[in-house]
N, C-alpha and C positions, 0 to 999 in steps of 0.2 A: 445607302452606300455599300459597295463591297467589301472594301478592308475596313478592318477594328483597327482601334489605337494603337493594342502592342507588336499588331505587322507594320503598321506605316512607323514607328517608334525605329522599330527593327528596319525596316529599309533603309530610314534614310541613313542610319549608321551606315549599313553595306552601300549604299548608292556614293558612298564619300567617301570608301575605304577604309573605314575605321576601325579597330579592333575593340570589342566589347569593354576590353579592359582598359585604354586609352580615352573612349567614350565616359565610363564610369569617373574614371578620373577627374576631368573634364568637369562635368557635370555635380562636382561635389558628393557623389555616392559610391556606395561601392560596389564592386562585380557582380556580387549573390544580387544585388536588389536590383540591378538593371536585368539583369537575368530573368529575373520576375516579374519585373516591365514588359519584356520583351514577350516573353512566355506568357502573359495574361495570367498568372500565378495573384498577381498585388497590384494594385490601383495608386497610382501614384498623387500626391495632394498639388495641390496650384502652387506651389513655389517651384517645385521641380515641371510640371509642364509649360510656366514660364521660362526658367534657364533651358527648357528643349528648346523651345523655340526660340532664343536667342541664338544658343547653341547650332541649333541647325537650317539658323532664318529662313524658318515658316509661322505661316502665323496661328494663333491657337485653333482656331477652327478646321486650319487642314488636320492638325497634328489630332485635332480631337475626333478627326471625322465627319465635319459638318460642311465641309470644302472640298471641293477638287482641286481648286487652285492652290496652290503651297504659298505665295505671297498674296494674301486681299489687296482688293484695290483698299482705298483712302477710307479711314473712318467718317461718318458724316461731319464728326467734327473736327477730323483734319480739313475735311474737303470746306468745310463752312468758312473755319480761316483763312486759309487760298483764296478764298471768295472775298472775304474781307479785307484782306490783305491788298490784292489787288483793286475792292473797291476804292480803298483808303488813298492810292498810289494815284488812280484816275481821278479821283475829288482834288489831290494838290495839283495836278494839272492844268485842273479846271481853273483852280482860284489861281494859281500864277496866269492863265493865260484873260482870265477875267483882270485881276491887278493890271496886268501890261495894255490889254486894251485901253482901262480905263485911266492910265496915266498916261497914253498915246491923246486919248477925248482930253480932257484938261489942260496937255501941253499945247490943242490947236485953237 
């Protein structure tokens, strides 16, 4: 990848028009440390790269660099449930349209 952490950090503040210090706010830190975020001065820990990404709904992997995309598709285990979810939804389908045939057979 081309940009590091504390440019893409730093953009998407500027990409939303936010002033460093309104950000910092925001974000529960303060100015000097986003500063040093931004600046690649300080490495910031997993509590604050997950309020970025809330913050500025991406998801960690862009903000980390490991994406181009800013929002991932579906975790596999979002997407598994979807899956299930939906299978579950066509199984009562099934048995209500099984139930109804076979009380349509018995009533003839």
């Amino acid at each position: 990848m081309d940009r590091t952490f504390p440019e893409t950090l730093s953009a998407l503040r500027r990409e939303r028009n936010i002033s460093q210090r309104q950000a910092a706010q925001d974000l529960c830190i303060s100015q000097a440390l986003l500063s040093h975020y931004e600046n690649g001065a300080r490495e910031p820990g997993l509590a604050f790269v997950c309020r970025a990404c809330d913050y500025y709904g991406v998801s960690a992997d862009y903000l980390l660099c490991r994406s181009q995309q800013p929002n991932a598709p579906q975790s596999t285990a979002e997407a598994a449930r979807a899956f299930l979810g939906e299978m579950n939804s066509l199984m009562d389908k099934a048995r209500m349209a099984l139930d109804e045939f076979s009380n349509k057979g018995a009533a003839e």
